[in-house]
C-alpha positions as CSV (number, residue, x, y, z in Angstrom):
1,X,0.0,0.0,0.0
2,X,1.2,3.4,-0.7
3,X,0.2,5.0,2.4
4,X,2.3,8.2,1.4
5,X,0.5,9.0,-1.7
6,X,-0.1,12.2,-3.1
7,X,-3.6,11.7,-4.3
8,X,-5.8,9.3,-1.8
9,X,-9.5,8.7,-2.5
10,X,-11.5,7.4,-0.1
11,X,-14.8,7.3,-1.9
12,X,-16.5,4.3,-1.2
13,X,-18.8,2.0,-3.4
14,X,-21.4,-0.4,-2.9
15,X,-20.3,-4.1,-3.6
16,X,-22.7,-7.4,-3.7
17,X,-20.3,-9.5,-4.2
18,X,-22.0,-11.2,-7.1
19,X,-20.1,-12.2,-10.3
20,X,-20.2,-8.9,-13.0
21,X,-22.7,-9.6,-16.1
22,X,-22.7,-7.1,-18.9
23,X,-19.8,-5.9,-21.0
24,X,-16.3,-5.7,-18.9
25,X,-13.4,-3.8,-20.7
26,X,-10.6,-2.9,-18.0
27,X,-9.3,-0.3,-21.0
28,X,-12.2,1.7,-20.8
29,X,-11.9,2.3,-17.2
30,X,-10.0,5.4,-17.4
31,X,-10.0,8.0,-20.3
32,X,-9.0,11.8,-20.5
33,X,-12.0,14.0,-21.4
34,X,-11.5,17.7,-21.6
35,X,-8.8,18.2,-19.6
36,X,-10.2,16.3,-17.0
37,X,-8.8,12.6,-15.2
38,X,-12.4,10.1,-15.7
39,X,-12.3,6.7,-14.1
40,X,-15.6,4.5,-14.7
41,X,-16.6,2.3,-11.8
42,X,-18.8,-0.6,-11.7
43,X,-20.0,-2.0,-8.6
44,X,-20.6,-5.4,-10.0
45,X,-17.3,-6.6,-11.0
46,X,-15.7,-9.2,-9.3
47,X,-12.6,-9.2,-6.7
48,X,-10.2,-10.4,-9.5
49,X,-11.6,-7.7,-12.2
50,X,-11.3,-5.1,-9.0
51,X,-7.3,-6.4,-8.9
52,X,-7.1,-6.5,-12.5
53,X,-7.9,-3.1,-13.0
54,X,-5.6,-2.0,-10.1
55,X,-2.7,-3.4,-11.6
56,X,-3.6,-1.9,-15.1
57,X,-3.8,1.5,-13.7
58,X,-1.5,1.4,-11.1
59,X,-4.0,1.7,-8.3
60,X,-3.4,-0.1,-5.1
61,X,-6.7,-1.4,-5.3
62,X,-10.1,-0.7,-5.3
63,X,-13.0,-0.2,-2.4
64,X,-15.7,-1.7,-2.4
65,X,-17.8,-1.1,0.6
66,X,-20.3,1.4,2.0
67,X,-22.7,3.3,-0.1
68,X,-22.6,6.0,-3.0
69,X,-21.2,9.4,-2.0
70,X,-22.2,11.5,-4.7
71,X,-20.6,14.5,-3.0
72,X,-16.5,15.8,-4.2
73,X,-14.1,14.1,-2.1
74,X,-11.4,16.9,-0.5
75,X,-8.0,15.7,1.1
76,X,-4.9,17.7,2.3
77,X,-3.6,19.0,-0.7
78,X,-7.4,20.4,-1.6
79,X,-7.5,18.0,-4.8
80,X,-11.4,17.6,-5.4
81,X,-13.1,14.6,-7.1
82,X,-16.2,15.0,-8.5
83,X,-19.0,11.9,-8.6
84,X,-21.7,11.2,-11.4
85,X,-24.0,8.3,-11.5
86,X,-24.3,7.1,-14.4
87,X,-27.0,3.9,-14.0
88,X,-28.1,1.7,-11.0
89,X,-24.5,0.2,-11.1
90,X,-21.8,3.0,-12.8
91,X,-20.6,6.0,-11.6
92,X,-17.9,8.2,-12.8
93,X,-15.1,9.7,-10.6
94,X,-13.3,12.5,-12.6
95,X,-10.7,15.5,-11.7
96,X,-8.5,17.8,-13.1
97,X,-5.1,16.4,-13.3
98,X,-2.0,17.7,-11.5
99,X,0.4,19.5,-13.6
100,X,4.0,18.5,-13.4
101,X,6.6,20.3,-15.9
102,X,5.4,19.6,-19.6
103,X,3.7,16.7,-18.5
104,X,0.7,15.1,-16.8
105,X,1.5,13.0,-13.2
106,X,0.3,9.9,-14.3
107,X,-2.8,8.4,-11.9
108,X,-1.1,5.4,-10.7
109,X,-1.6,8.2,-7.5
110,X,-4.8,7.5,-6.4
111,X,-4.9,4.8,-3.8
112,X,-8.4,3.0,-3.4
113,X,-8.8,-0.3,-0.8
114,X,-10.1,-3.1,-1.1
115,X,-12.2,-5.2,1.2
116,X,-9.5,-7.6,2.3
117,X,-7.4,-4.8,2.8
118,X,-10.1,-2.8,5.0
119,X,-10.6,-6.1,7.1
120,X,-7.0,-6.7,7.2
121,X,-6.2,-3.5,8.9
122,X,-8.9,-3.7,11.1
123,X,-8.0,-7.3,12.3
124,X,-4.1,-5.8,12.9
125,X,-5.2,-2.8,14.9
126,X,-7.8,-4.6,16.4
127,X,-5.2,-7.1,18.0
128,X,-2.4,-4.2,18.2
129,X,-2.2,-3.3,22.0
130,X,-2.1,-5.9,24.7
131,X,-4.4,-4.2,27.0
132,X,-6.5,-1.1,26.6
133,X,-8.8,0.7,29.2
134,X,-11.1,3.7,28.1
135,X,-10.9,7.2,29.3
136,X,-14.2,9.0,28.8
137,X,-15.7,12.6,30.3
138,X,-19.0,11.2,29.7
139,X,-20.3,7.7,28.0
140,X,-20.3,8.5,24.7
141,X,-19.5,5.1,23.9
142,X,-20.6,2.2,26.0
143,X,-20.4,-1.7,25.7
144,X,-24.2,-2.6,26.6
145,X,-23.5,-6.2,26.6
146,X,-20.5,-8.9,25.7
147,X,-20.0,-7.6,22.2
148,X,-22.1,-5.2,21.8
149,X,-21.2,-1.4,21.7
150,X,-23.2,1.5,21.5
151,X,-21.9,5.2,20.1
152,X,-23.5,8.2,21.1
153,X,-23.5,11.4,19.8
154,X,-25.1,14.2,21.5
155,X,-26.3,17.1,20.3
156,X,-26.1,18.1,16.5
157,X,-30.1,17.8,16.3
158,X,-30.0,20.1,13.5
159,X,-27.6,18.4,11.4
160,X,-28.8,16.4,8.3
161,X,-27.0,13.7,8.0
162,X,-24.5,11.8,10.6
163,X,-22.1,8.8,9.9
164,X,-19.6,6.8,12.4
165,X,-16.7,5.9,10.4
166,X,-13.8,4.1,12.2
167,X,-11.3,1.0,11.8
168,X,-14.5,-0.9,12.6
169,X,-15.7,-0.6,9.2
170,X,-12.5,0.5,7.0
171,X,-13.3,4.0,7.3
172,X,-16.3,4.0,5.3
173,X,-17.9,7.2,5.0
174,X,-21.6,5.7,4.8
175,X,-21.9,2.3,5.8
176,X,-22.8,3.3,9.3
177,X,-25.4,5.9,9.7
178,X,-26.5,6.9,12.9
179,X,-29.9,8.0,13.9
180,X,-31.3,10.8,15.4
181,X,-32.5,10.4,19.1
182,X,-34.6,13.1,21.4
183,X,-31.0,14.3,22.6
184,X,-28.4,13.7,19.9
185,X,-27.5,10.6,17.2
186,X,-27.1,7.0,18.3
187,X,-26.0,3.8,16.3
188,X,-25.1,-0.1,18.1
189,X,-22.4,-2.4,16.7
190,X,-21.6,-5.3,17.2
191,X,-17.4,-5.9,18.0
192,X,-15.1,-8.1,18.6
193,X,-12.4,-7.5,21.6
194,X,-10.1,-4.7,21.0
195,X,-8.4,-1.8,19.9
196,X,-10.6,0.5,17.8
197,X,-10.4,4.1,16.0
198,X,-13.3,6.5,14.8
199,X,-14.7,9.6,14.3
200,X,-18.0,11.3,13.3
201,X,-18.9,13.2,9.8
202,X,-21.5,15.2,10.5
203,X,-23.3,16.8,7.6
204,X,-19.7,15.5,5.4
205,X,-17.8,17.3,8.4
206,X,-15.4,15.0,9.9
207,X,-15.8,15.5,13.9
208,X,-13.7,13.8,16.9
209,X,-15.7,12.7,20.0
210,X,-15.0,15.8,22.8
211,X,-15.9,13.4,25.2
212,X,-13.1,10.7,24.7
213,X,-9.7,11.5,26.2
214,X,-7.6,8.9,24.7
215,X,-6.9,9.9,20.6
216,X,-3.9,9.3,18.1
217,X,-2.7,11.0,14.9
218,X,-4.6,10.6,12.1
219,X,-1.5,11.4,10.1
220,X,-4.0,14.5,8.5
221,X,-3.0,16.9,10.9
222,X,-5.8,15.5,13.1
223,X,-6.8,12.8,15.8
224,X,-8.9,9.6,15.4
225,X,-10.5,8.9,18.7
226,X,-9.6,5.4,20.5
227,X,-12.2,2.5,21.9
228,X,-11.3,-0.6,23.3
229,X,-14.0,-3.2,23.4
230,X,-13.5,-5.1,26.6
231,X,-13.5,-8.9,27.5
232,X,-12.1,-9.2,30.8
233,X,-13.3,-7.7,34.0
234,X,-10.3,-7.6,37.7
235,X,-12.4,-8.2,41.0
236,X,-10.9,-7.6,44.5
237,X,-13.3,-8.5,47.2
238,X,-13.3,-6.8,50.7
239,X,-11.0,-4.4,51.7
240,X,-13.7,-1.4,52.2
241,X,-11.1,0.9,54.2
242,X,-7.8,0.9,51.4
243,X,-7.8,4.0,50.1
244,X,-6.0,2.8,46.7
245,X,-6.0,-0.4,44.6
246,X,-4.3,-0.6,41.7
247,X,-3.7,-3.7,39.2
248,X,-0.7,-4.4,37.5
249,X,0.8,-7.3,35.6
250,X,3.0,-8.6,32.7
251,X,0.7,-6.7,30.3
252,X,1.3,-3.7,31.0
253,X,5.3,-4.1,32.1
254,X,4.0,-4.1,35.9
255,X,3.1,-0.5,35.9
256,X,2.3,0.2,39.3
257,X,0.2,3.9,39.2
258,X,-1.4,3.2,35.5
259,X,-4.4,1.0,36.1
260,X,-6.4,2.1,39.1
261,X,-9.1,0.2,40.0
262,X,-12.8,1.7,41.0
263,X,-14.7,1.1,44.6
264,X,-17.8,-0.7,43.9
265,X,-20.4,-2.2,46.5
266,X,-18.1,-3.8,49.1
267,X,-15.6,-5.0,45.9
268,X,-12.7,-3.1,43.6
269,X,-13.3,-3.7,40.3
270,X,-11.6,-2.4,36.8
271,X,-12.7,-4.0,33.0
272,X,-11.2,-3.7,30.1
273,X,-9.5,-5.3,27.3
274,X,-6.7,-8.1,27.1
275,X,-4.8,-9.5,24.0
276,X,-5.3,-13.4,23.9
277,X,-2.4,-15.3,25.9
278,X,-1.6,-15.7,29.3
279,X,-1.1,-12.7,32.3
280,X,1.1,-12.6,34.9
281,X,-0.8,-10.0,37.5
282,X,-1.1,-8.8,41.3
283,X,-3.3,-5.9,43.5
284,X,-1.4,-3.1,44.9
285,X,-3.5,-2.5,47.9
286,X,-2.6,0.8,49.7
287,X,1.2,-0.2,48.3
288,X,1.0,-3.3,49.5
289,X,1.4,-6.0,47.3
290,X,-1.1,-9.2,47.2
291,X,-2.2,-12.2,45.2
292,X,-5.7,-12.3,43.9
293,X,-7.6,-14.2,46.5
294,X,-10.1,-15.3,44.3
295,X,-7.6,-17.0,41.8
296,X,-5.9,-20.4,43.0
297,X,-3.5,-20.3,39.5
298,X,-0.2,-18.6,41.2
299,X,3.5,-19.3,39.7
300,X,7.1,-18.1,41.0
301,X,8.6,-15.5,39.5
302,X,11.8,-17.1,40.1
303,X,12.6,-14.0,42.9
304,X,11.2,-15.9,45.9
305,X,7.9,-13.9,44.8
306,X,4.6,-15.8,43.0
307,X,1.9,-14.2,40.8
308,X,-1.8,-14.6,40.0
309,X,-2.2,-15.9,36.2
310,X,-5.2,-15.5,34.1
311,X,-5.5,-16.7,30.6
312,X,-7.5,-15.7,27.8
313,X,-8.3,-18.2,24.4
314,X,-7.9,-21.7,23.8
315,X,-5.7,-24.0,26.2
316,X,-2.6,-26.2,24.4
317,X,-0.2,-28.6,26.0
318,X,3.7,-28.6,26.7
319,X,4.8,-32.3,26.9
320,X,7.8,-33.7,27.7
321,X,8.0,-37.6,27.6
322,X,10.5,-39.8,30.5
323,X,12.7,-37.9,32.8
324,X,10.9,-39.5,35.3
325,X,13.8,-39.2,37.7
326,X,14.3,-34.8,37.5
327,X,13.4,-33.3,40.4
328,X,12.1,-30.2,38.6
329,X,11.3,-29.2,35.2
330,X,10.3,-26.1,34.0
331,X,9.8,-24.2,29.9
332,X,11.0,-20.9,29.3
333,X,10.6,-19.1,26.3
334,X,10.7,-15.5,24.2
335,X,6.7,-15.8,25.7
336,X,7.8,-15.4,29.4
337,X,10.8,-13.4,28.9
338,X,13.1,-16.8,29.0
339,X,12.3,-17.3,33.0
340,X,13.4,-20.5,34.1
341,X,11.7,-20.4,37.8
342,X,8.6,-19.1,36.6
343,X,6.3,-22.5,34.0
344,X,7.2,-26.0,36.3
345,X,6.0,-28.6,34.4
346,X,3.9,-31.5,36.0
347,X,4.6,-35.0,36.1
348,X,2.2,-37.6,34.1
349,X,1.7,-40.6,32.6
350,X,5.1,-41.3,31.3
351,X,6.5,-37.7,31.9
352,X,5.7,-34.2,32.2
353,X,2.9,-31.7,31.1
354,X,2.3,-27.9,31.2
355,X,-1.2,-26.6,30.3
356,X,-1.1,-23.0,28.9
357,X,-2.8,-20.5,26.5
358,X,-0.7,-18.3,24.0
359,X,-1.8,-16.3,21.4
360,X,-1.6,-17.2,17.7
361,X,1.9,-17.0,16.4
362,X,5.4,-18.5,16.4
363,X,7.0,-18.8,19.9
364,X,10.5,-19.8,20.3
365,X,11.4,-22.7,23.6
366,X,13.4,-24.9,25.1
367,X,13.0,-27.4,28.9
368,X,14.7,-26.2,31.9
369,X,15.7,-30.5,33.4
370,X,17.0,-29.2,37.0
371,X,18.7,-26.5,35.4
372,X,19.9,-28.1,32.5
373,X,18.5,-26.5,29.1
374,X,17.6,-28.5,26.1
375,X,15.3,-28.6,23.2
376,X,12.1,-30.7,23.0
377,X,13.3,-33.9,22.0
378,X,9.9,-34.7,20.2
379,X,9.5,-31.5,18.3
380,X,11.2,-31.4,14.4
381,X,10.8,-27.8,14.2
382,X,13.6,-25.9,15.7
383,X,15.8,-22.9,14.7
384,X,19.1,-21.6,15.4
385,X,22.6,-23.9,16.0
386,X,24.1,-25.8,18.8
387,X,23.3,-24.3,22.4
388,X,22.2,-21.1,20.9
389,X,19.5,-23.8,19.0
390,X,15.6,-23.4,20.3
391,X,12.5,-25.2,19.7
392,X,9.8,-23.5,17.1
393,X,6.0,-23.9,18.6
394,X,3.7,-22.6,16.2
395,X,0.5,-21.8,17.5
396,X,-2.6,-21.8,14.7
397,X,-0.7,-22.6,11.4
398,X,-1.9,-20.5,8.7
399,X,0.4,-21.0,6.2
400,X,2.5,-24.1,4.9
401,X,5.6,-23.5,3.5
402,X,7.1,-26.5,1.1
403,X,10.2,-26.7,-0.9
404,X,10.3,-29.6,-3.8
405,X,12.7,-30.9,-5.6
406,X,15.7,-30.4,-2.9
407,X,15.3,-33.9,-1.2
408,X,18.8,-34.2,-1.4
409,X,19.7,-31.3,0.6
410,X,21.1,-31.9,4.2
411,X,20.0,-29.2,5.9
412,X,16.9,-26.4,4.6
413,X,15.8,-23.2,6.3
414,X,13.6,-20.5,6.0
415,X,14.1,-16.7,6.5
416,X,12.5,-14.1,6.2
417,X,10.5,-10.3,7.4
418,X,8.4,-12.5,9.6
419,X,11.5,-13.5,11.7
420,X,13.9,-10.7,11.1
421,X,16.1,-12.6,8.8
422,X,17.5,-14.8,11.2
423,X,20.1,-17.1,10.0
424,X,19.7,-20.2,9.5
425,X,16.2,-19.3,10.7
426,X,13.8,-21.7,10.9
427,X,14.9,-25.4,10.2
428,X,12.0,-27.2,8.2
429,X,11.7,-31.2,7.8
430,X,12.0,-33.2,5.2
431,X,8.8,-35.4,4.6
432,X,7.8,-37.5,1.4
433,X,11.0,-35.7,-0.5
434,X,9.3,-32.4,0.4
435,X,10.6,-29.8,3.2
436,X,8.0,-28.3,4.8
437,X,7.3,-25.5,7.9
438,X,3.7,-24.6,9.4
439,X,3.9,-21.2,10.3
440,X,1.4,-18.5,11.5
441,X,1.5,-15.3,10.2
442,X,-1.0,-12.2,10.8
443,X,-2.3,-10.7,7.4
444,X,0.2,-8.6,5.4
445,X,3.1,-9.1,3.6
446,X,6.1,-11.2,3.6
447,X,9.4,-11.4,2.4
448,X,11.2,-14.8,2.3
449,X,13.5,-16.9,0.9
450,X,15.0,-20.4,1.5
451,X,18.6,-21.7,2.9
452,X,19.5,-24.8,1.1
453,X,22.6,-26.0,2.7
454,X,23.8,-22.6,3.1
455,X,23.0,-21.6,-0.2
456,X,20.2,-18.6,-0.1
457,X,17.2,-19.1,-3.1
458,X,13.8,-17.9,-3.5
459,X,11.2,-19.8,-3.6
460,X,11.0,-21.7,-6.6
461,X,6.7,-22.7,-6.5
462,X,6.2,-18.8,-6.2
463,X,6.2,-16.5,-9.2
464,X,5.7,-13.5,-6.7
465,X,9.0,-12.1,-5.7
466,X,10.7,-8.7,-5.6
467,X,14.1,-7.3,-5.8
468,X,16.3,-6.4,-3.4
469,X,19.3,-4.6,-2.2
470,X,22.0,-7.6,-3.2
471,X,20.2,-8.2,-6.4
472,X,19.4,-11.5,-5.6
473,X,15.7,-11.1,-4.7
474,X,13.4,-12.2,-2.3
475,X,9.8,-14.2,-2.5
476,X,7.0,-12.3,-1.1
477,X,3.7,-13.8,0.2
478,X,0.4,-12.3,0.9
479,X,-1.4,-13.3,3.7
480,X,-4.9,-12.6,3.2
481,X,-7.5,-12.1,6.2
C-alpha cells in the first residue's frame, strides 16, 4: 500500500459480491475528457476484475464497501473529485489532473482499498495493544452487553445527516449511519475485543468525540479517537477501608500507578481489554502488594515472589515424555521473557505436562531439566545452531511452507521479514522428498527466501518475488484475512 500517496481517495462503493454480467473492458476504465482525469466504476465486477484493474492503472486497489457518495471528495492537498452516476451500477469519478513540468503526473496516485485490505487493517489494529482501558468525560461510547457497543453522539439535532466511520468498518464514510435520538444521534455495533479508531462526519464534516480523552494521529493533521472493546473484567473483594487499589501485571510491564481500580459495592473492580495469551498479575493495595484471593493459579517469578495468572483463548499442551527421575522441570521461552523459575511442568503418565494458552503466532522454547536446558526432543521444528539452537511452537498454522525438488539437501531453512532474517532461521523437515514448515502469520506481507545448505534461493513454487538490495531477490507472500 502506498500509504504516502499524493492523491488518496477514499470514496466508497457499494459491492454485492456477485459475479459482474454485462460488458467488462478494463481499458475503458480510465480516459482523459476535456482536460479532465475520468475513471468508470462498476460495482458489479468481481474481486479479481477489481485487482485486475488495479494493476492496469497502477492503483493499489479498489474499495468496495459502503454506499454511494455522490458528493466531491477533499483531502490535504485540496484535490477535489467530482461523482456522477451514471445507471443503478456506474458512476464516474473524474478531476483535473496535477500538472507537473510539460507533463501530466500519471494516476497510478490514487490509492483506493479493497475489502481484504479494509478487514486486514482492522483485524491488525484490532489485535495491536495488549491491553487497553477507556478514558471517557461522559459515556459517549458504552459496551451494553458482551460484544455489543453502542456510540453516542449528542447534540447536532439540526444536522442532516450523521455517519460513524472508524477501523471498525475501513473507514467508510456511509456504511454506518446513525440516527437521530430526542438528545443527539445513536448507532449499536456489534465488536469483537479490541483496539478500535473512529470519528464522526457530520453533515460531510469529519468530527472527533470531545468526550473521549484517549486519541492518536490521524497522520491528517488530526486525531482519530480510540475504543477498546472489553472482555475481561479484575475483582478484589473486601478491603472497604484501602484507600488505593491498583492492578498491575505482565501486560502492561508491571506498571504500578497506570491502572487504578474503581470502589464498587463492598468490591474493587476495573474492566477492560486483554490481548489473547496468558497474564502474569497482582493488586497493589494501599502499596502493599497481594495475590488475587479469588484466583488459586499462582506461579514463582523465580525471585522468591509468586503471581496470580489468568489466561484468555484456547488451552494447548507442553509435553515432555521420561525424565521421570528430575526433580524439577520447568519451559522458558521468548513468551515469558526466558524465565526459568517461573512455567514448572507436571509429572504424568510417562513424563511431564504444562497446560497454557498463547496467542496465535510463532513462539521460540526450550525445557529447563534441573537446570539443565535443552530442546524438546519430540519436536522437528527448531531454529538456530548448537546451544544457541531453540525449539519452534507454532501456534494456529496458517500457512505451509514446502520446498520440492531439494530432497537431497542436508540441511533447509527458512528466513525471512516474519522473523527478522535470522540465519539459519527456521529449520524445516523433510517429509515425502518435500521440506515443509507450518507457520502462522498475521495478514500482510512477507518477504522470504529459502537456505539450502547454506545456499540462499527464492522460492521456486512462487512467481511472486521482488528485488532487493544484493540483487538476488526475495519471495514475497500475501497473507490474506
Amino acid at each position: 500500500m502506498k500509504i504516502n500517496s499524493t492523491w488518496i481517495l477514499s470514496f466508497l462503493l457499494l459491492f454485492s459480491g456477485l459475479a459482474a454480467h454485462g460488458q467488462y473492458d478494463p481499458k475503458k476504465v480510465c480516459r482523459i475528457e476535456e482536460g479532465r482525469l475520468v475513471f468508470t466504476l462498476d460495482q458489479r465486477w468481481t474481486q479479481s476484475q477489481r485487482r485486475e484493474v488495479a494493476r492496469m492503472y497502477d492503483l493499489d486497489s479498489l474499495v468496495m464497501a459502503g454506499a454511494f457518495a455522490l458528493w466531491p471528495v477533499i483531502r490535504e492537498n485540496h484535490d477535489t473529485w467530482t461523482t456522477r452516476k451514471l445507471d443503478a451500477n456506474r458512476f464516474e469519478l473524474s478531476k483535473e489532473p496535477v500538472k507537473k513540468g510539460p507533463g501530466i503526473e500519471r494516476p497510478g496516485k490514487i490509492f483506493l482499498l479493497d475489502d481484504d485490505l479494509v478487514d486486514m487493517k482492522t483485524n491488525l489494529e484490532r489485535e495491536s495493544v495488549p491491553f487497553g482501558v477507556n478514558r471517557f468525560t461522559r459515556n459517549t461510547v458504552q459496551q451494553i452487553s458482551p460484544g455489543k457497543v453502542r456510540f453516542y453522539l449528542p447534540g447536532h439535532l439540526k444536522a442532516r445527516a450523521v455517519f460513524l466511520s472508524g477501523s471498525f468498518n475501513g473507514w467508510a464514510t456511509l456504511k454506518t449511519p446513525m440516527k437521530p435520538c430526542d438528545s443527539g444521534w445513536m448507532v449499536t455495533l456489534n465488536m469483537l475485543p479490541g483496539k478500535y479508531t473512529y470519528k464522526y462526519i457530520i453533515d460531510g464534516k469529519w468530527v472527533g468525540d470531545s468526550y473521549n480523552k484517549l486519541g492518536e494521529d490521524d497522520t491528517y493533521h488530526g486525531v482519530n479517537n480510540v475504543f477498546f472493546c472489553y472482555n475481561y473484567k479484575f475483582v478484589l473483594n473486601g478491603f472497604n477501608k484501602a484507600r488505593k487499589v491498583i492492578i498491575t501485571g505482565s501486560f502492561n510491564n508491571w506498571n504500578k500507578t497506570e491502572l487504578r481500580m474503581v470502589p464498587f459495592r463492598g468490591s474493587w473492580l476495573l474492566s477492560m481489554y486483554l490481548r489473547e495469551g496468558t497474564h502474569a498479575y497482582k493488586f497493589i493495595v494501599d502499596n502493599q502488594w497481594i495475590l488475587d484471593p479469588a484466583n488459586k493459579v499462582t506461579r514463582p517469578d523465580g525471585k522468591g515472589n509468586r503471581n496470580s495468572f489468568l489466561s484468555i483463548g484456547d488451552t494447548m499442551y507442553f509435553r515432555l515424555n521420561g525424565f521421570q527421575d528430575a526433580g524439577k522441570i520447568a519451559v522458558a521461552g521468548n513468551f515469558n521473557g526466558w524465565n526459568p523459575a517461573e512455567l514448572f511442568m507436571e509429572k504424568s503418565a510417562g513424563g511431564w505436562q504444562l497446560p497454557y494458552v498463547l496467542a496465535a503466532g510463532n513462539y521460540e522454547y526450550k525445557f529447563v531439566a534441573d537446570g539443565k536446558w535443552m530442546t524438546d526432543p519430540a519436536n522437528p521444528f527448531k531454529t538456530g545452531e548448537g546451544e544457541q539452537a531453540n525449539s519452534v511452537l507454532v501456534v494456529k498454522p496458517n500457512h505451509l511452507f514446502k520446498l520440492e525438488r531439494h530432497s537431497d539437501a542436508k540441511k533447509v531453512s527458512l528466513s525471512g521479514s516474519f522473523n527478522g532474517w535470522s540465519k539459519p532461521g527456521y529449520h524445516m523437515v523433510l517429509q515425502d522428498g518435500v521440506w515443509s514448515l507450518p507457520v502462522s502469520l498475521k495478514p500482510g506481507k512477507y518477504t522470504y527466501k529459502f537456505l539450502v545448505d547454506s545456499k540462499w534461493i527464492i522460492d521456486p513454487g512462487n512467481e511472486l518475488w521482488e528485488d532487493n538490495e544484493y540483487g538476488t531477490g526475495n519471495s514475497v507472500l500475501w497473507i490474506e484475512p
